[in-house]
VOGU-3710 file (C-alpha; in Angstrom, 3 decimals, decimal comma):
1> xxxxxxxxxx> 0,000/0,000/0,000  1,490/3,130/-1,114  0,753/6,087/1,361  1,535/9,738/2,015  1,382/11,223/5,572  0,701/14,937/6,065  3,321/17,104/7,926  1,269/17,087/10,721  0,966/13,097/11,349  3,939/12,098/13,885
11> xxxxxxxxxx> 6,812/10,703/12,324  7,271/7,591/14,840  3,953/6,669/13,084  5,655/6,955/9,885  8,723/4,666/11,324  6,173/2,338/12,275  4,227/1,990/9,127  7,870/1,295/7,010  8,745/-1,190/9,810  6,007/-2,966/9,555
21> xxxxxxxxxx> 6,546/-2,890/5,794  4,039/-0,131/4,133  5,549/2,257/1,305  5,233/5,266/3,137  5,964/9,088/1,882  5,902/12,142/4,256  5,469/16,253/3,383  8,954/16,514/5,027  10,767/13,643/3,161  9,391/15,078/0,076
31> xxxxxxxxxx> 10,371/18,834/0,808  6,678/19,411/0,613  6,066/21,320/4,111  5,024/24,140/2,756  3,181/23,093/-0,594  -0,704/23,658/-0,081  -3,405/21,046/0,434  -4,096/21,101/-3,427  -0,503/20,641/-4,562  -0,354/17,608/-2,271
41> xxxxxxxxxx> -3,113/16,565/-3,350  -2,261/16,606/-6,646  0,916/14,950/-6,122  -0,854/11,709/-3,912  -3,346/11,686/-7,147  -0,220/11,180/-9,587  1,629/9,022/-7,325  -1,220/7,121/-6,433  -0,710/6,785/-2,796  -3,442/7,400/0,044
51> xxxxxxxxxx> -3,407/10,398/1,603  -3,159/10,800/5,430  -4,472/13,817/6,978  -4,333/14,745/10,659  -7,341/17,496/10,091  -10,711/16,974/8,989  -10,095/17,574/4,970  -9,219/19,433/2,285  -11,992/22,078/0,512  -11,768/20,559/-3,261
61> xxxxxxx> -11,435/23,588/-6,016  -14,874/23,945/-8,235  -13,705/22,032/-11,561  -14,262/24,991/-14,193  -16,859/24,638/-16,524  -15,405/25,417/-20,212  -19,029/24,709/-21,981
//
């Protein structure tokens, strides 16, 4: 299972997760700390992990109509 924790998830939960043999990514492994919700977002959606938040969620952009 390919995941992504959020900066603000602990990082001995992170250790944990690779220990016990998860592919596991982190905001501050990835010099993401200071990218925004969406850009991670993004990312996770290209990399096709699961994203981990330690908040309730992210507000999703209106998709732009172009009709």
């Amino acid at each position: 299972m390919r995941l992504f924790l959020d900066q603000m998830i602990d990082k001995e939960i992170a250790k944990t997760l690779l220990n016990d043999g998860f592919d596991v990514e982190c905001t501050f492994e990835m010099n993401m700390s200071k990218s925004d919700d969406h850009e991670i977002l993004e990312y996770c959606i290209k990399k096709k992990r699961i994203l981990f938040l330690a908040f309730k969620g992210i507000k999703l952009k209106e998709k732009e109509n172009n009709d």
